[in-house]
N, C-alpha and C positions, 0 to 999 in steps of 0.2 A: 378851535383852530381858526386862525385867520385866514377870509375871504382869499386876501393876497398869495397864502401860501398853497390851495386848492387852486387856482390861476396859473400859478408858474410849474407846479408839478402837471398840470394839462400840458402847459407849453412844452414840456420836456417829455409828454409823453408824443407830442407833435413832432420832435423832429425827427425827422423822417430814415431811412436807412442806418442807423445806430445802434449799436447793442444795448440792451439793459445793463448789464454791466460796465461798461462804456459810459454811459450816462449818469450811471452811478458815482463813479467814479470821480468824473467833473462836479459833480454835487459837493464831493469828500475833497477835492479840490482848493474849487470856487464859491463853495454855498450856491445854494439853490437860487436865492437871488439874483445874488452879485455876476451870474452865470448869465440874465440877461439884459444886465446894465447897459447902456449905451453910451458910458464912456470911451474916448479912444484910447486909453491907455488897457482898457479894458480887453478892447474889441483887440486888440496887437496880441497881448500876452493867450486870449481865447484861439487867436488864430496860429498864431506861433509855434505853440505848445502841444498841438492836438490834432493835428492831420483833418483837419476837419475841411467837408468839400463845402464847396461856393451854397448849395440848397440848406445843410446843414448851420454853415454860419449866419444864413439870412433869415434862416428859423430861432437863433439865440436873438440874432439881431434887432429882429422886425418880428414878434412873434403875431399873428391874427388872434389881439384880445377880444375885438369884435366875434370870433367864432367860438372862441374858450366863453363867452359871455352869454352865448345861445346851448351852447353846450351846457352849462350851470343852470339855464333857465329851464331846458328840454329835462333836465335831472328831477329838478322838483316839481316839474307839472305831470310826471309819472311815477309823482312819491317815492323817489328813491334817493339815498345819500349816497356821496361823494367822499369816499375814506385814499385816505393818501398814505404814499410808503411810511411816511414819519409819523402818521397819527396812531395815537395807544390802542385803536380799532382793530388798527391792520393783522391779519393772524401773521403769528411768529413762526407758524409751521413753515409758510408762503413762503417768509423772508428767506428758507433755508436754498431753496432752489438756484440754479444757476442763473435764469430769466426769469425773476418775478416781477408780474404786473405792477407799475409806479400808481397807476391808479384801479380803485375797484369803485364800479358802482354796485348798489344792495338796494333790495326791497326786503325789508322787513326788517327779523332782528339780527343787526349786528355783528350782536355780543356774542352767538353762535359760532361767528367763525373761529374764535380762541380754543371753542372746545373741542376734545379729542375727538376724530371722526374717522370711519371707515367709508372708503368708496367702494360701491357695489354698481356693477357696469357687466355690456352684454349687449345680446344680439337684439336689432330692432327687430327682427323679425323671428323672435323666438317660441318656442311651442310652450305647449301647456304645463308641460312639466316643470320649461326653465324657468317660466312667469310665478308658479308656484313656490320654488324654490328659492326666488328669490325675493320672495314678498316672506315667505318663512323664516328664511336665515336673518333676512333685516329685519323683522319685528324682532327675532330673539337677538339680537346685538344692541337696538332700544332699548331693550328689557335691564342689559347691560351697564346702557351711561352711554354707549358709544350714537354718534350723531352720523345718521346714514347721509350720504354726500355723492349723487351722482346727476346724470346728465340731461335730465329730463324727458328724454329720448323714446319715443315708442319701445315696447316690449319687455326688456327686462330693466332699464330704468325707472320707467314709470312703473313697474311692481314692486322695486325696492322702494320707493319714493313711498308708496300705497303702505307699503308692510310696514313701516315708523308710523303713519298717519293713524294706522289702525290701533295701534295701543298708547295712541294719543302722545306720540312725544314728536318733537321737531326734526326737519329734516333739512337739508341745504343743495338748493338744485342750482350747479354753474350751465349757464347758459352761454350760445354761439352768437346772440343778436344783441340788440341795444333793447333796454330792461322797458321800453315800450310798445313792444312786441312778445308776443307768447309763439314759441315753433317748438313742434306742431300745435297748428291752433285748438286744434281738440281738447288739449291739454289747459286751456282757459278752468276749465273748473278744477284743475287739480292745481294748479298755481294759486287758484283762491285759499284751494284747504290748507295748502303748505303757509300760507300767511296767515292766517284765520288758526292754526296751531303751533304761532311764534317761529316759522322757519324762515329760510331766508331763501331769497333768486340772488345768485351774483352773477356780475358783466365785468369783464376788461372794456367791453365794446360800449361807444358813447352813443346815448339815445337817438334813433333813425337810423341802425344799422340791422341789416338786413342778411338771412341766415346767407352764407355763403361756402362752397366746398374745403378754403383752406381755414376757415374759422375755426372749425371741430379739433383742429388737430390743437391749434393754440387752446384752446377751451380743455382740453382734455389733461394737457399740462396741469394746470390749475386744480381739476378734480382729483390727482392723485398727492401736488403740492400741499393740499389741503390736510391731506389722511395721512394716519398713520400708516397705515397698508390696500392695498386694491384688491377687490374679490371679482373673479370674473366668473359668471354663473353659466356664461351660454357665448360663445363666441367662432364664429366661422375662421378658418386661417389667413380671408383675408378681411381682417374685421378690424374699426377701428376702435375698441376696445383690447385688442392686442397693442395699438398706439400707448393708448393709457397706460397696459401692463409694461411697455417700454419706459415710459416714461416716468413711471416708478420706479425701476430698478435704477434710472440713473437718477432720482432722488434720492436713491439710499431710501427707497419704502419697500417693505414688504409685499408680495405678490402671493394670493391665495388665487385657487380654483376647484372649481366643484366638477367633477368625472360626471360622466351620461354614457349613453348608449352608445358601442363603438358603430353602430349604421346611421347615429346623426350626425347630420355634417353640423348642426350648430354646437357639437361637441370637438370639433377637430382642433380646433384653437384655445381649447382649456386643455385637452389633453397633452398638445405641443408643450404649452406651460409647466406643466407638470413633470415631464420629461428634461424640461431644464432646469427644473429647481424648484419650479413653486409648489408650496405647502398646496396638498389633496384637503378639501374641506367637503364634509358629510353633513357637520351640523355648525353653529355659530361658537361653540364651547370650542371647535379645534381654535379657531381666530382668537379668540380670550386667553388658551391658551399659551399659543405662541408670541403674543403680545405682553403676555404677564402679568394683563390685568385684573388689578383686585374685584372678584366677582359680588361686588356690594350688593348687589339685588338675588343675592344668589337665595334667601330664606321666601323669598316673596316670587320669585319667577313660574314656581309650577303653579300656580292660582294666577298671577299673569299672562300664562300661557293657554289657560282655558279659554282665556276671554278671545284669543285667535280667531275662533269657531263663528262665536257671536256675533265678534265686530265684523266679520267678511261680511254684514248684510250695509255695516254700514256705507258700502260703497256701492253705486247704484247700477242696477241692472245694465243700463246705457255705457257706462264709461267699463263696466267687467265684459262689455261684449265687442268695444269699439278695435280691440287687437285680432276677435278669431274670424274664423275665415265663414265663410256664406254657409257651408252647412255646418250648423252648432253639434250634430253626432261625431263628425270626421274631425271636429275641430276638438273635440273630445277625447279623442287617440290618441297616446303619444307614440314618440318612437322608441320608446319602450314599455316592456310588458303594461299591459290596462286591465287590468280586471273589470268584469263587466257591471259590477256595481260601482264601480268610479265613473265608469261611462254614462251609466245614467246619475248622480250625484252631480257631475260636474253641467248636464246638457239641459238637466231638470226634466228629464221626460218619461215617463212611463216606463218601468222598465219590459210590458211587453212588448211596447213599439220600437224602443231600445234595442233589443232583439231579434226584431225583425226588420231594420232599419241596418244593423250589423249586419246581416245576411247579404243584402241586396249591395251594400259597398265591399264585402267581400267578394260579388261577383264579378264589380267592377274593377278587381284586383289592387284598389285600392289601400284596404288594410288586410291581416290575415290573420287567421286563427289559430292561437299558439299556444300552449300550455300554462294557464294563468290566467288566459284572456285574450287581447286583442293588439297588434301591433300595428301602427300605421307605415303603409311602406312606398308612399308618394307623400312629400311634402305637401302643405294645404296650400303653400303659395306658389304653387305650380298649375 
């Protein structure tokens, strides 16, 4: 693609108060070019014809090549490319949306965004159970063909991101910043793995931008634009993964969710879901199913599935512990039923001490002792 034509689709993503559609539009028009000619016969018929304000015409007019020029330099000294709405790169899923991004940037590969992908999204502040499940469900949808796609985000994010990583296939995390920045910075080594295993970081946002409150919501467009369907594993009712679940349905995507405990509140917002429509997901086969895709890995997956067990070690003590809370037993509990050998499986510790380390936070009324096991009945981030 010509230099030229990455220039002007910046310019165009520069001017300022416009709709994507809108600007699309003037493209199918005027051509992309001819859009910031500085002809007068030009500039008459641009003005004439299009309601367009005095900021908006000075941005076709006079566009700051100067800054689109540092913008292109800022891209490639953080290794990343510059794919435009016309280029054969761009995913055709994206193009469906009503506002899709004129420009993306990308660190890694590509050719990723073309393929079919599922979003899996959720609470940053999710317990053990929904970190679980959701590293579980995405390794089995890898196992599948399907390309996990969510938000890089503390808790159930970064365990779907993890659960592709772990059976060695690619994953694609859209991001809120500009692609020379990592948030949360924690997240430094798992952006490495997701590169280092052919995945991709994508950005609408141009490099030196910085995470901000309304970014998530525009980002979150984008992670469902991408996917065939949204899976939400763990979501509070006022969660901005309930966004994403919006933002799918008026993509015309699909909306799964996975049911929990009716005493977690980080279930309240899947089961909302649920009640309006969206498909109950227990394991990855319901998604396969209602997607109707051909299960090609289906003679190879239960021997793929063992390897689940093993590869948990390949992810390092540090980054499996950087989500729980200061005591590793309580953080151990979920809010549902715990059997006391998951408790110590999950805490690594003894299970005499286990035991009697259970005791002493049931005193503290903390968790309680219920038939099966053990229940946590205070959130750990409280």
């Amino acid at each position: 693609m010509a230099q030229s034509n990455i220039h002007h689709w910046l310019a165009l993503k520069m001017v300022p108060r416009l709709a994507v559609h809108k600007k699309l539009a003037l493209v199918d028009s005027f051509g992309l070019v001819a859009l910031f000619s500085s002809s007068k016969l030009h500039r008459s018929k641009l003005t004439s014809a299009n309601n367009l304000t005095s900021n908006q015409l000075s941005a076709f007019h006079q566009p700051d090549w100067l800054l689109i020029d540092e913008i292109i330099k800022a891209s490639h000294v953080c290794n990343s490319q510059i794919i435009t709405f016309d280029d054969d790169s761009y995913p055709q899923q994206l193009k469906e949306i009503y506002d899709p991004p004129l420009v993306l940037f990308v660190k890694g590969n590509k050719g990723l965004l073309n393929n079919m992908q599922i979003a899996v999204v959720g609470s940053r502040g999710a317990t053990v159970n929904g970190r679980e499940n959701a590293m579980h469900i995405a390794q089995q949808l890898s196992l599948y063909g399907l390309v996990i796609t969510s938000g890089l985000a503390l808790g159930i994010d970064a365990a779907a991101h993890k659960g592709a990583l772990i059976t060695e296939k690619s994953t694609i995390a859209v991001v809120a910043t500009g692609l020379d920045k990592v948030y949360p910075a924690r997240h430094k080594p798992l952006v490495a793995q997701i590169l280092a295993c052919q995945g991709a970081i994508v950005s609408e946002f141009v490099p030196g931008t910085s995470p901000k409150a309304g970014h998530f919501p525009k980002r979150n467009r984008i992670i469902s634009g991408l996917s065939k369907g949204v899976l939400v594993v763990e979501a509070a009712l006022q969660s901005g993964s309930l966004i994403t679940a919006r933002c799918a349905l008026e993509q015309n995507r699909e909306v799964f969710s996975v049911p929990s405990g009716i005493h977690n509140p980080q279930a309240k917002g899947c089961h909302w879901l649920i009640k309006q429509g969206a498909k109950l997901v227990e394991e990855a086969a319901d998604i396969i199913e209602e997607l109707n895709i051909d299960k090609q890995t289906e003679l190879h997956l239960t021997q793929e599935l063992q390897l689940f067990t093993k590869r948990k070690q390949i992810i390092t003590k540090k980054n499996s512990q950087n989500d729980l809370c200061k005591d590793v037993l309580l953080a151990s509990v979920g809010l549902e039923v715990t059997p006391i050998d998951q408790v110590a499986s999950r805490s690594k510790l003894p299970i005499d001490e286990v035991v009697t380390r259970l005791t002493l936070l049931e005193l503290k009324g903390l968790i309680a002792s219920v038939p099966g096991g053990y229940l946590r009945v205070q959130s750990c981030s409280k």
